[in-house]
Every structure is written in structure tokens, then in C-alpha cells.
mmCIF file of the C-alpha atoms, coordinates in Angstrom:
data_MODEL
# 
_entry.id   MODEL 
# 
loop_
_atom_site.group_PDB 
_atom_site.id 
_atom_site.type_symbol 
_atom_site.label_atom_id 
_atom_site.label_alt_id 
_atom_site.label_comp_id 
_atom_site.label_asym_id 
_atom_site.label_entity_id 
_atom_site.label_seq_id 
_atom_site.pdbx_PDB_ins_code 
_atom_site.Cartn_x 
_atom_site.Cartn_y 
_atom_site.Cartn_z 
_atom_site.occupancy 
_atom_site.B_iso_or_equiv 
_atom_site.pdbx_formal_charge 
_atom_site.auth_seq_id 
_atom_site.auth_comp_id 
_atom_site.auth_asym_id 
_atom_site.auth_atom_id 
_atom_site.pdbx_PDB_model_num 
ATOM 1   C CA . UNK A 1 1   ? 0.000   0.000   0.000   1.00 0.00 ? 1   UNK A CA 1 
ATOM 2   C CA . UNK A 1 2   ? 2.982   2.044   0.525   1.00 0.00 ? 2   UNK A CA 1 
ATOM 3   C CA . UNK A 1 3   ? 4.043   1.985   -3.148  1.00 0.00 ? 3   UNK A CA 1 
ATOM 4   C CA . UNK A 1 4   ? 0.813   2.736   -4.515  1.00 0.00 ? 4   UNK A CA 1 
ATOM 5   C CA . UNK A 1 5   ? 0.516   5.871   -2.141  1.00 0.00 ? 5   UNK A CA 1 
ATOM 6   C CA . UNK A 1 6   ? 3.847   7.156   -3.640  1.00 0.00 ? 6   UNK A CA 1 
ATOM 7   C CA . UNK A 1 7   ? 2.551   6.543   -7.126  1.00 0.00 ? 7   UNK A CA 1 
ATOM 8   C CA . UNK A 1 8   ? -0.847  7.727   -6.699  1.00 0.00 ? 8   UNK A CA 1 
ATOM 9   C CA . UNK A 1 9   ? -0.120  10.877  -5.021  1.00 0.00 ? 9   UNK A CA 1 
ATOM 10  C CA . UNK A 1 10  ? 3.377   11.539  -6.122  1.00 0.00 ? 10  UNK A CA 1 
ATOM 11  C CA . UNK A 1 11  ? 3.210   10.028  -9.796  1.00 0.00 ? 11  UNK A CA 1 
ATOM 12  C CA . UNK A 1 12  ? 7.011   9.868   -9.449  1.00 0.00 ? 12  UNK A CA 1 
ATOM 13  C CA . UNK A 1 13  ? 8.568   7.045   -11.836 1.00 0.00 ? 13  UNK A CA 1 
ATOM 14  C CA . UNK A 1 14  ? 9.636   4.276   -9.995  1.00 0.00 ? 14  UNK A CA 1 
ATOM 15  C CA . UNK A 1 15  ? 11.424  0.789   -10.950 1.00 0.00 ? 15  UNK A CA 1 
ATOM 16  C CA . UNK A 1 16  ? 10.422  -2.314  -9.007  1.00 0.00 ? 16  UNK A CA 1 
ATOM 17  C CA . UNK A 1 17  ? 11.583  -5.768  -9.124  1.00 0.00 ? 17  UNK A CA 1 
ATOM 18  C CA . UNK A 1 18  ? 9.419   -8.667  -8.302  1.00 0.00 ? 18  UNK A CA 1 
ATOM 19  C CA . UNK A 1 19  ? 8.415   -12.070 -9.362  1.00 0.00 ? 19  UNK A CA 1 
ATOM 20  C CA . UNK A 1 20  ? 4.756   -11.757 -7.958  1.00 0.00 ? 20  UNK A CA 1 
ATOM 21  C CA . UNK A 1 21  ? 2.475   -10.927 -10.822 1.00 0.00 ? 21  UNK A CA 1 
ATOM 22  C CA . UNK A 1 22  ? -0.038  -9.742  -8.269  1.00 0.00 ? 22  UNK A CA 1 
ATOM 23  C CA . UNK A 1 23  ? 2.352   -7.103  -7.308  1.00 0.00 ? 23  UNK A CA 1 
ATOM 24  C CA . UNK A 1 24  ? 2.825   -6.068  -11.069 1.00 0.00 ? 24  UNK A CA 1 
ATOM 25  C CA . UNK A 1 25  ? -0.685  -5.961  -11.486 1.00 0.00 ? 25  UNK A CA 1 
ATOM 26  C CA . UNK A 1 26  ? -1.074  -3.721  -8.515  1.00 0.00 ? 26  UNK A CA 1 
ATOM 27  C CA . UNK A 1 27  ? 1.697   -1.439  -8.977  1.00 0.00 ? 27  UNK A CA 1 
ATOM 28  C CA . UNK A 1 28  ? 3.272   -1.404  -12.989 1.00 0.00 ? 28  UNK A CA 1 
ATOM 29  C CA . UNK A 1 29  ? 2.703   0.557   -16.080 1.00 0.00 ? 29  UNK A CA 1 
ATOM 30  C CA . UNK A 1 30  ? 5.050   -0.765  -17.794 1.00 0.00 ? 30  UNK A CA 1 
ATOM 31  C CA . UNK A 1 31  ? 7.037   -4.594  -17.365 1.00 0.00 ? 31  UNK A CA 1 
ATOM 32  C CA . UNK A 1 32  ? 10.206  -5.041  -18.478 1.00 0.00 ? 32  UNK A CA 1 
ATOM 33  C CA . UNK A 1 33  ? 10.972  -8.820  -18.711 1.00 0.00 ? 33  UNK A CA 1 
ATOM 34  C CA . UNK A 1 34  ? 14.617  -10.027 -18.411 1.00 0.00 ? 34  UNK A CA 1 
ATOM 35  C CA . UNK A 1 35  ? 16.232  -13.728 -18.454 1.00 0.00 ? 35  UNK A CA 1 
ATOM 36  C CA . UNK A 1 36  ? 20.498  -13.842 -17.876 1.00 0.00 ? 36  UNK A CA 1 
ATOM 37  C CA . UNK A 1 37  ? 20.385  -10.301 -17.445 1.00 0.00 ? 37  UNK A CA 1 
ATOM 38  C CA . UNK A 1 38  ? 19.316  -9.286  -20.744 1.00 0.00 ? 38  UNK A CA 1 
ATOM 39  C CA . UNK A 1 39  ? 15.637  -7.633  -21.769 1.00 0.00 ? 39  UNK A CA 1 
ATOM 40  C CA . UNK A 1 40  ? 13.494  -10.324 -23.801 1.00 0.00 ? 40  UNK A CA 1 
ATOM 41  C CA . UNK A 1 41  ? 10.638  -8.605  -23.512 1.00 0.00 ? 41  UNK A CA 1 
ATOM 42  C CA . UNK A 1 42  ? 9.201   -4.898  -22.523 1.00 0.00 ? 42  UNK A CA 1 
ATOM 43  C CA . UNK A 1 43  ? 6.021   -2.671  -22.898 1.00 0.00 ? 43  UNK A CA 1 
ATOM 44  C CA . UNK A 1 44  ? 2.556   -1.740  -21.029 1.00 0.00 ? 44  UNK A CA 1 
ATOM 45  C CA . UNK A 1 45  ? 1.196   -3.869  -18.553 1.00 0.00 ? 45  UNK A CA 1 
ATOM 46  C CA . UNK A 1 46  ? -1.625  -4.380  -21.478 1.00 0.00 ? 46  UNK A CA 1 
ATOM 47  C CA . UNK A 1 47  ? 0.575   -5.045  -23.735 1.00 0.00 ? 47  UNK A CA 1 
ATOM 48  C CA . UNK A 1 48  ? 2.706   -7.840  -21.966 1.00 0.00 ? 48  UNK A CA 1 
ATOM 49  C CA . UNK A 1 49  ? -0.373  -9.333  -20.610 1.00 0.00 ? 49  UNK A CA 1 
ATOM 50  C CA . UNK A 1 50  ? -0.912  -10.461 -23.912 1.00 0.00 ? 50  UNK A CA 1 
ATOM 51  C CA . UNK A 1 51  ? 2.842   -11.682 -24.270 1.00 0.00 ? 51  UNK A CA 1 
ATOM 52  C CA . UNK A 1 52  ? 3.381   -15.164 -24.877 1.00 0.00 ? 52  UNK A CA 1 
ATOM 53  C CA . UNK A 1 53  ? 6.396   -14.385 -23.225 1.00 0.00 ? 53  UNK A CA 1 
ATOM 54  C CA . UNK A 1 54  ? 4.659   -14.319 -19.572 1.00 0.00 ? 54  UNK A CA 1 
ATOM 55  C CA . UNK A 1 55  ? 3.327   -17.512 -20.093 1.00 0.00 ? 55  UNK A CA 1 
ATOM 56  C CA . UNK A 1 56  ? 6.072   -19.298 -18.897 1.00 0.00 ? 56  UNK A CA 1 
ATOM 57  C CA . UNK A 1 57  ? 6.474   -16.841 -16.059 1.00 0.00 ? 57  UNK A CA 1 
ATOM 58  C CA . UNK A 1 58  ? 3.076   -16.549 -14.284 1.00 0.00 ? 58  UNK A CA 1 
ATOM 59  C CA . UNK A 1 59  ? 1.900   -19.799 -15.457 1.00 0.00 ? 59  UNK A CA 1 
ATOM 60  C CA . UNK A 1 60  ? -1.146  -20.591 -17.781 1.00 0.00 ? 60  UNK A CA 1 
ATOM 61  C CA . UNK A 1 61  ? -4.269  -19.911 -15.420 1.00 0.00 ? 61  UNK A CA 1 
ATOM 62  C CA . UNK A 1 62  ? -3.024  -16.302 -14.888 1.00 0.00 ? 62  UNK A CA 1 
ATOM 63  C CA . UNK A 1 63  ? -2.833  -16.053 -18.509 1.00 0.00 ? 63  UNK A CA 1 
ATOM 64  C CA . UNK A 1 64  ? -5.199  -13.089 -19.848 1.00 0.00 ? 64  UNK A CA 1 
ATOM 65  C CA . UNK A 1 65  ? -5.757  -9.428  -20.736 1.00 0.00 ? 65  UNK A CA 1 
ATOM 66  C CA . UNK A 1 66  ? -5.418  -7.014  -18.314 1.00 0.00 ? 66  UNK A CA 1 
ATOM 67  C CA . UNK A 1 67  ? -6.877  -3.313  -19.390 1.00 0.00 ? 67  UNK A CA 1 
ATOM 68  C CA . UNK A 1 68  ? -7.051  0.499   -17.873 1.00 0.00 ? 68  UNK A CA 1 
ATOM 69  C CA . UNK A 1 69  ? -10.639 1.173   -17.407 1.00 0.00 ? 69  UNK A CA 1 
ATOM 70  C CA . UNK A 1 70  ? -12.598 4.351   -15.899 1.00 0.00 ? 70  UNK A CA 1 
ATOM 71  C CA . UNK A 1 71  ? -15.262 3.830   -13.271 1.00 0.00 ? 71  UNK A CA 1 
ATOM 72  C CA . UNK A 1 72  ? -19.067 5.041   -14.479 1.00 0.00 ? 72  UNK A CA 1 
ATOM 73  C CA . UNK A 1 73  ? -20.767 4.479   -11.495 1.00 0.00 ? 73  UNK A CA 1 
ATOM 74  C CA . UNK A 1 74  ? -22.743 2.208   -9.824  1.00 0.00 ? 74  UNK A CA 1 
ATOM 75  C CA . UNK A 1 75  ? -26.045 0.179   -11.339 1.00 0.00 ? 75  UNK A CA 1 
ATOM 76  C CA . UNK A 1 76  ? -28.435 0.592   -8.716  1.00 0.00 ? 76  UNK A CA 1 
ATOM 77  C CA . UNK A 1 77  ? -30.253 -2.457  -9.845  1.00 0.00 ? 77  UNK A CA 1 
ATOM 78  C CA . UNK A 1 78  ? -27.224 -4.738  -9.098  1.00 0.00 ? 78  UNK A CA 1 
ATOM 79  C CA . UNK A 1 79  ? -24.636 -2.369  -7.050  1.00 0.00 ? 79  UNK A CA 1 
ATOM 80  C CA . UNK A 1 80  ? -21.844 -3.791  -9.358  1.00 0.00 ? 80  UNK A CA 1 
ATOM 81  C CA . UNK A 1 81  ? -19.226 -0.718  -10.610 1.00 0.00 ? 81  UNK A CA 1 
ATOM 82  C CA . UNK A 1 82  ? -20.129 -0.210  -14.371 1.00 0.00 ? 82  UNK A CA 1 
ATOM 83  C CA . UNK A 1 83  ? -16.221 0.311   -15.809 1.00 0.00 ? 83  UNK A CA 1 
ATOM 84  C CA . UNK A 1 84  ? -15.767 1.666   -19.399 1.00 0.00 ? 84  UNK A CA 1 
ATOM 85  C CA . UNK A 1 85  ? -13.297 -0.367  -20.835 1.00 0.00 ? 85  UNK A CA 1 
ATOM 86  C CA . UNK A 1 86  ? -12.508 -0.226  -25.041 1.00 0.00 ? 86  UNK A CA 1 
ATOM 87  C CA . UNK A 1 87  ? -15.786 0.344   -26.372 1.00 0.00 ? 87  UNK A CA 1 
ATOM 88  C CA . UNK A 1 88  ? -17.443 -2.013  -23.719 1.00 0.00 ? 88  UNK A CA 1 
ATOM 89  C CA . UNK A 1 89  ? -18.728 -1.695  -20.452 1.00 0.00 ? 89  UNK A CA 1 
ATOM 90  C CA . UNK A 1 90  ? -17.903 -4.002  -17.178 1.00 0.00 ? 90  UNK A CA 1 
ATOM 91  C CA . UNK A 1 91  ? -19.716 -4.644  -14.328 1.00 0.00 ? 91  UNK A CA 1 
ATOM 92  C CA . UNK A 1 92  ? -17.228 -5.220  -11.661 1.00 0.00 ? 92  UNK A CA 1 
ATOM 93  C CA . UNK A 1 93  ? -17.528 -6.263  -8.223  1.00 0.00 ? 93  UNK A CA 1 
ATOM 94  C CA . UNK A 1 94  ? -16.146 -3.215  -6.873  1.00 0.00 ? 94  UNK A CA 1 
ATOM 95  C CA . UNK A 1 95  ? -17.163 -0.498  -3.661  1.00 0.00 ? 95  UNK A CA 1 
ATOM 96  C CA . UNK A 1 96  ? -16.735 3.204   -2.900  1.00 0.00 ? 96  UNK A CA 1 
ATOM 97  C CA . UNK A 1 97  ? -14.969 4.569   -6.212  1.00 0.00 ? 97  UNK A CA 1 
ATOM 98  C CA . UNK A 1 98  ? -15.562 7.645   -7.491  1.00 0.00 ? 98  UNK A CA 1 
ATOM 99  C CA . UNK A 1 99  ? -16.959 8.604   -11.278 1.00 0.00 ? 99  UNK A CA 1 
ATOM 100 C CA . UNK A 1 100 ? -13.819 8.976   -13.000 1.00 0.00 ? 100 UNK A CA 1 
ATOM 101 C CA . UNK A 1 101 ? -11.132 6.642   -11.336 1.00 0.00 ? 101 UNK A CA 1 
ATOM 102 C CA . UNK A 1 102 ? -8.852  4.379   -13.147 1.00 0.00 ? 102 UNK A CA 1 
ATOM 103 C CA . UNK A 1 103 ? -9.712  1.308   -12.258 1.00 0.00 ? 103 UNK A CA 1 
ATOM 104 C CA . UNK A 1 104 ? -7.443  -1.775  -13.694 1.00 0.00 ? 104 UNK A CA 1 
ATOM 105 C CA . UNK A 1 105 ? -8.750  -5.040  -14.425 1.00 0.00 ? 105 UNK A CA 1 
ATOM 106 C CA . UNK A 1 106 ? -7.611  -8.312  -14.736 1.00 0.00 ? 106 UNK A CA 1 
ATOM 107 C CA . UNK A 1 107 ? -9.985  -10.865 -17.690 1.00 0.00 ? 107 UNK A CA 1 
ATOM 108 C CA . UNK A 1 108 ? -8.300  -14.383 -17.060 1.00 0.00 ? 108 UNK A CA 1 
ATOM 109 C CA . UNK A 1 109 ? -8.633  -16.121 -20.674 1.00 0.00 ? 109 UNK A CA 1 
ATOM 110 C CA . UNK A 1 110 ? -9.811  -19.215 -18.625 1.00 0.00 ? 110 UNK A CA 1 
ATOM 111 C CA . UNK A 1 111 ? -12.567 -17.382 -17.433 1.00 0.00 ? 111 UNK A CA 1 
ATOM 112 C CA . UNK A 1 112 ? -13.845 -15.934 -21.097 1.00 0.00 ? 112 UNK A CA 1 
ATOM 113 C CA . UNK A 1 113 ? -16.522 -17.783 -22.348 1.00 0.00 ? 113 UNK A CA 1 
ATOM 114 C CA . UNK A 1 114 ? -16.910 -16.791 -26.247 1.00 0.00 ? 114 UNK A CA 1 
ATOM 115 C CA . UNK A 1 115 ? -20.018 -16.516 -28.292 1.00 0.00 ? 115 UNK A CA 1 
ATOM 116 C CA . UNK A 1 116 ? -20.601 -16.534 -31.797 1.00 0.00 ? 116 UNK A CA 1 
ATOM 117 C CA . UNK A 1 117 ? -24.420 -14.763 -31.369 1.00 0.00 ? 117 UNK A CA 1 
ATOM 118 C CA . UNK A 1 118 ? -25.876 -11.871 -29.123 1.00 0.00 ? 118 UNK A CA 1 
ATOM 119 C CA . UNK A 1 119 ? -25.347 -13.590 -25.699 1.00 0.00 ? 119 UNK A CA 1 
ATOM 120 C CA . UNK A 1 120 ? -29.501 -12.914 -24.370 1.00 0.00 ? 120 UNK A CA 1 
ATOM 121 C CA . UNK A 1 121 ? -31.118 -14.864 -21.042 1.00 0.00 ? 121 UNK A CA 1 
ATOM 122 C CA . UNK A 1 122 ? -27.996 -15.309 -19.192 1.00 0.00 ? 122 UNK A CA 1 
ATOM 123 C CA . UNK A 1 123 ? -26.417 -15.248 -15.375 1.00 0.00 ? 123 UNK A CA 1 
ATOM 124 C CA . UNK A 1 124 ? -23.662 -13.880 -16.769 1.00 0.00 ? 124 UNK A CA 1 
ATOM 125 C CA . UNK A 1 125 ? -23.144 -9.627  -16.429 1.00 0.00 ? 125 UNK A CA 1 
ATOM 126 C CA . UNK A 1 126 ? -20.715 -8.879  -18.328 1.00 0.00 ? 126 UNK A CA 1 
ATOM 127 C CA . UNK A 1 127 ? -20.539 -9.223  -22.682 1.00 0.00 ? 127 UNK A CA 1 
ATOM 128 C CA . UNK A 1 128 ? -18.101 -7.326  -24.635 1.00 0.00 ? 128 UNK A CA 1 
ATOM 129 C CA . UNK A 1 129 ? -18.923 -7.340  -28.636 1.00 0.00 ? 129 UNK A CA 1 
ATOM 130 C CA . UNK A 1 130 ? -15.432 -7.268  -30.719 1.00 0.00 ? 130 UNK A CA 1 
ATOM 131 C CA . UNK A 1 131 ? -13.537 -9.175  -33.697 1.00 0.00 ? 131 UNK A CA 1 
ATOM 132 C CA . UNK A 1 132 ? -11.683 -12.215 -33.470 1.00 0.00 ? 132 UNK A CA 1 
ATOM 133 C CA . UNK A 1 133 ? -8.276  -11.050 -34.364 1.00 0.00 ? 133 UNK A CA 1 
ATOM 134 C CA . UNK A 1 134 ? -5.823  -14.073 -34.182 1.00 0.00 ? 134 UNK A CA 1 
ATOM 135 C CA . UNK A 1 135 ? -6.384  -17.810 -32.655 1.00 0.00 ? 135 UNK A CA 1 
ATOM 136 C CA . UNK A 1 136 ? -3.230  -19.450 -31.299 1.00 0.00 ? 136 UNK A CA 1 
ATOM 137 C CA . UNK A 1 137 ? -2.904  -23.052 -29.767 1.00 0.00 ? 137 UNK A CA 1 
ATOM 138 C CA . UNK A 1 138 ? -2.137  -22.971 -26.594 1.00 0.00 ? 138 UNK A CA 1 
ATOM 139 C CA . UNK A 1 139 ? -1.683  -27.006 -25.226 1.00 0.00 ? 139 UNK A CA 1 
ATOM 140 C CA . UNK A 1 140 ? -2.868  -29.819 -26.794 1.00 0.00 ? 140 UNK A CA 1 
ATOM 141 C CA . UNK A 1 141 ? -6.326  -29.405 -26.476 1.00 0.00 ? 141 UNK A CA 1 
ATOM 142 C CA . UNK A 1 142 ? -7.063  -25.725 -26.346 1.00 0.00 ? 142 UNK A CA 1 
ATOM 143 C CA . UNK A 1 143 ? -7.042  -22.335 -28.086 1.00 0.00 ? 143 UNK A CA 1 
ATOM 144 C CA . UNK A 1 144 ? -5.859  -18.912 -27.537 1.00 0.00 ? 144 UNK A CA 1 
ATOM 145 C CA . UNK A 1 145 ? -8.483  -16.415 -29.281 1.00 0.00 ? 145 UNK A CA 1 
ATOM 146 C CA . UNK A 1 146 ? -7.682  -12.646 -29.039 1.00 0.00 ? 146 UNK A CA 1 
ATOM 147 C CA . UNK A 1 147 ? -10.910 -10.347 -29.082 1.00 0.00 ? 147 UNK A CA 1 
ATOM 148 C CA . UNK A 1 148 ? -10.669 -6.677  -30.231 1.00 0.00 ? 148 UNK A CA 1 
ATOM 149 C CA . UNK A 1 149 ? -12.923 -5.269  -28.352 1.00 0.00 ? 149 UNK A CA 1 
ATOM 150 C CA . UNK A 1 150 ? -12.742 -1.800  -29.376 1.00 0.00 ? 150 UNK A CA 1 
ATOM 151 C CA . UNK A 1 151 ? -9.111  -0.038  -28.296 1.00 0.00 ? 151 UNK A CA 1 
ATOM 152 C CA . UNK A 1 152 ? -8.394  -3.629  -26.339 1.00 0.00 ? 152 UNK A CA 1 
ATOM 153 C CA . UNK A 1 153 ? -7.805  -6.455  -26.663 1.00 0.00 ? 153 UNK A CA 1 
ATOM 154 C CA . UNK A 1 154 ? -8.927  -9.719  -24.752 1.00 0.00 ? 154 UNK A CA 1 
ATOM 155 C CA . UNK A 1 155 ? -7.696  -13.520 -24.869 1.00 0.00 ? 155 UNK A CA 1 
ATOM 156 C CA . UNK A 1 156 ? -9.858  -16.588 -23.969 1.00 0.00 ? 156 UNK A CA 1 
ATOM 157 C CA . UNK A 1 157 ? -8.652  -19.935 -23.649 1.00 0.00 ? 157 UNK A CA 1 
ATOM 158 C CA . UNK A 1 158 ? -11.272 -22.521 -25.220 1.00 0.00 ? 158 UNK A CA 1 
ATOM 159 C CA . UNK A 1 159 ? -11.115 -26.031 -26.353 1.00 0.00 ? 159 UNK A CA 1 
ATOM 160 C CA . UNK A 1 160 ? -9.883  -26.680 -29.994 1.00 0.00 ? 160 UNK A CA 1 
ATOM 161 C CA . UNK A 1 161 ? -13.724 -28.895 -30.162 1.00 0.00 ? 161 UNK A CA 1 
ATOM 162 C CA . UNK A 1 162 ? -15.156 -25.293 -29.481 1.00 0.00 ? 162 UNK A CA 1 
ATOM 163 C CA . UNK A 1 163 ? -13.145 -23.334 -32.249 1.00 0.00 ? 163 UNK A CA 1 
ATOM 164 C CA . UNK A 1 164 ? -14.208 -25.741 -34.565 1.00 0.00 ? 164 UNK A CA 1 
ATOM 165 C CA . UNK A 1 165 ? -17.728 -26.107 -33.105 1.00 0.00 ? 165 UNK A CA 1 
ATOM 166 C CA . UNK A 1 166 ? -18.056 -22.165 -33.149 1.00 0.00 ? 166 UNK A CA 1 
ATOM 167 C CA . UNK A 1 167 ? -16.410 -21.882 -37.193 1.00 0.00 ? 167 UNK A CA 1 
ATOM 168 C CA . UNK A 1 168 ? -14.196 -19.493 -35.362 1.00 0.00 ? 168 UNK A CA 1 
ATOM 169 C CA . UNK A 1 169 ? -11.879 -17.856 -37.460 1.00 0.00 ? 169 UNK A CA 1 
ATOM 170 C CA . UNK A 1 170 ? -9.862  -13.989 -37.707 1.00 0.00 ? 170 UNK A CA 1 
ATOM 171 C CA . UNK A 1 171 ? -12.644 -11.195 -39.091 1.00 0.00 ? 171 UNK A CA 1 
ATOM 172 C CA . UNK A 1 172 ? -15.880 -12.752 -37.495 1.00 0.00 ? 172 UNK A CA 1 
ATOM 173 C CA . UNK A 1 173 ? -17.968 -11.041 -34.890 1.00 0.00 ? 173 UNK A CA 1 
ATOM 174 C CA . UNK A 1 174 ? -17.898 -12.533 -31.413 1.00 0.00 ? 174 UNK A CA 1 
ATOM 175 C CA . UNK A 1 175 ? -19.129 -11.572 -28.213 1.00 0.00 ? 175 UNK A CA 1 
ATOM 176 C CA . UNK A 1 176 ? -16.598 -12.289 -24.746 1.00 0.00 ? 176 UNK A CA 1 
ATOM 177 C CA . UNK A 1 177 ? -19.011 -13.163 -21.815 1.00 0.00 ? 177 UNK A CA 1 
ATOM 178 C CA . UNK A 1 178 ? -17.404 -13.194 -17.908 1.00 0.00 ? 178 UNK A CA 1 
ATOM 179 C CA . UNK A 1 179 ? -18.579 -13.604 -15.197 1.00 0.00 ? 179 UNK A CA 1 
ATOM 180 C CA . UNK A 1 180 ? -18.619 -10.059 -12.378 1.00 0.00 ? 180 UNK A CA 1 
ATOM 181 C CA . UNK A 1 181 ? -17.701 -12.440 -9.630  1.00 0.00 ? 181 UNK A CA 1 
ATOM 182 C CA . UNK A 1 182 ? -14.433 -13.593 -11.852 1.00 0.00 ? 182 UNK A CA 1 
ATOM 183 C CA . UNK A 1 183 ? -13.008 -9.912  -12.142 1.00 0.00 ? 183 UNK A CA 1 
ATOM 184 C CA . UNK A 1 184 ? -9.981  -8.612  -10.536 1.00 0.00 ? 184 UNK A CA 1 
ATOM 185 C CA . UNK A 1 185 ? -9.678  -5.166  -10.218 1.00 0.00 ? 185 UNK A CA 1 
ATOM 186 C CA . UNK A 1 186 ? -7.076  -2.397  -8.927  1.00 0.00 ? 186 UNK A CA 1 
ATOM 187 C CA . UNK A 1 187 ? -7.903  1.294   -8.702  1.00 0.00 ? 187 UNK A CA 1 
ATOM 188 C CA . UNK A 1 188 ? -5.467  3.708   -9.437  1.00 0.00 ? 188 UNK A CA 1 
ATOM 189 C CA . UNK A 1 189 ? -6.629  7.692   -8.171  1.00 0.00 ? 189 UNK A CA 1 
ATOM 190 C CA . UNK A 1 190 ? -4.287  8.815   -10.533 1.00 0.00 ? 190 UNK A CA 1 
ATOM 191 C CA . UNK A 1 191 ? -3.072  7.583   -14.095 1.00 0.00 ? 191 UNK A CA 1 
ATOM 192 C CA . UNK A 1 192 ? 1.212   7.448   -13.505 1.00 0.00 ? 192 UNK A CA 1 
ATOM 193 C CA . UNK A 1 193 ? 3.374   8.638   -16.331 1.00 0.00 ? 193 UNK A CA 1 
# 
């Protein structure tokens, strides 16, 4: 809490070492990855999240897209935290922020569910429309599909059976459905430079 004081209040630059992803998540702008003392890998925390790179790093369930939001306020009808993020909206489990603060959020590709049709009748809160840009295997048995979702992008990890089953392909409309209760989010009062 310390850290994010000074860079909240004081958006001083600061560089921070760490193997805890949760910590990066928390604290970074930008991630810088080295391996025998030499850079491999550097840019936003947006754009590394979606760096095969980290993969080996943080491990495959902590794989996903993590984006810079701003907070809309709060749907009385559900008291979730409606969060623009890209052209979307988010309703994140979330109390006591203001209209107007950055709020960061982490969309595990394990936890995207992906839809080929207007997603209607559903538990789930949250559907982002976008493009399939790319599809990448990712094991044996599953797929890597990055959404554009409008200035963002998004992964989701399905089967290979559902890529097929779906006729997914790079171009086609698609719709990313998560749950509120999967969201991680960190607020930042101020955006660092």
C-alpha cells in the first residue's frame, strides 16, 4: 500500500523488481521482462499481458488481458461498478470509487466464455462485442483467441472442439461473456506517467 501511495499521489517514476504478478498488477505501467540479465521482452502492462512471453512466467491460469478502465458508477439495480473499458462496459464487483477513477482489471482467458451470437437470457453480467483477431494453440487441447474489443484487446482460452464447433476464425464477430464475480480489479486515483 505504501508503493501505490507514492505513485498515486506523487506520480514519481519508480522501478520495481518482483516475481509476484499480483504485485505487477497492482503497482506497474510498464514490465520489463529479463532472463540472464538481458531484456526479452518490454512494454505496457496491457501489452505484456498479452505476451506469450509471460506464459512461462506466471503460469497458464493467470494467462489473460489485463486493461485500464474508468469507473461510471454504480447500477443501482445490481450495485456492481459499471467500468468503461474499449468500447465495452464491465460490471465489476467493486465499492466506494468515485466517477472517474482508473480502475485496472484483470480478464483471465480461462474465465472468457466466447459466443458466436448476441449472448440474451444469461447469469452472466458482463458481454463485450469485438472481432476475433488471431487464434493461437495454446496445449494440446485448447485455443488462444484474441478479441478486439474496441481499443483492447482480450484472450480466452477454449477447447480446440469449441473453435471448430463455433467456425471461429480472424474477421468474425464474437461476443466475450465473464462472469462479475471472476473480475480482478485495482484502482489507481491517478493515471502514472
Amino acid at each position: 500500500p505504501y508503493l501505490e501511495t507514492l505513485r498515486d499521489q506523487l506520480a514519481i517514476p519508480m522501478v520495481y523488481v518482483t516475481h509476484d504478478f499480483a504485485e505487477v498488477l497492482r503497482l506497474a505501467t510498464h514490465i520489463v521482462l529479463m532472463e540472464a540479465g538481458s531484456v526479452t521482452a518490454k512494454g505496457t502492462v496491457g501489452e505484456m499481458s498479452l505476451n506469450p512471453r509471460l506464459r512461462s512466467i506466471i503460469g497458464p491460469d493467470e494467462v489473460g488481458a489485463i486493461i485500464d478502465g474508468v469507473v461510471l458508477g454504480v447500477d443501482s439495480s445490481s450495485n456492481l461498478t459499471r467500468v468503461r473499458v474499449g468500447q465495452g462496459e464491465l460490471n465489476v464487483q467493486a465499492k466506494g470509487l468515485a466517477v472517474g477513477t482508473a480502475l485496472r482489471v484483470q480478464l483471465l482467458a480461462r474465465d472468457i466464455i466466447v459466443s458466436t451470437h448476441i449472448p440474451q437470457h444469461l447469469s452472466v453480467r458482463n458481454s463485450l462485442a469485438g472481432i476475433v483477431k488471431s487464434i493461437h494453440g495454446d496445449d494440446d487441447d485448447s485455443d488462444l483467441i484474441t478479441i478486439d474489443i474496441g481499443a483492447e484487446e482480450i484472450l480466452a482460452r477454449i477447447t480446440k472442439a469449441a473453435t471448430r464447433e463455433l467456425s471461429l476464425r480472424p474477421g468474425i464477430e464474437a461476443w466475450a461473456l465473464v462472469k462479475s464475480v471472476s473480475l480482478r480489479g485495482h484502482a489507481f486515483a491517478a493515471r502514472p506517467t
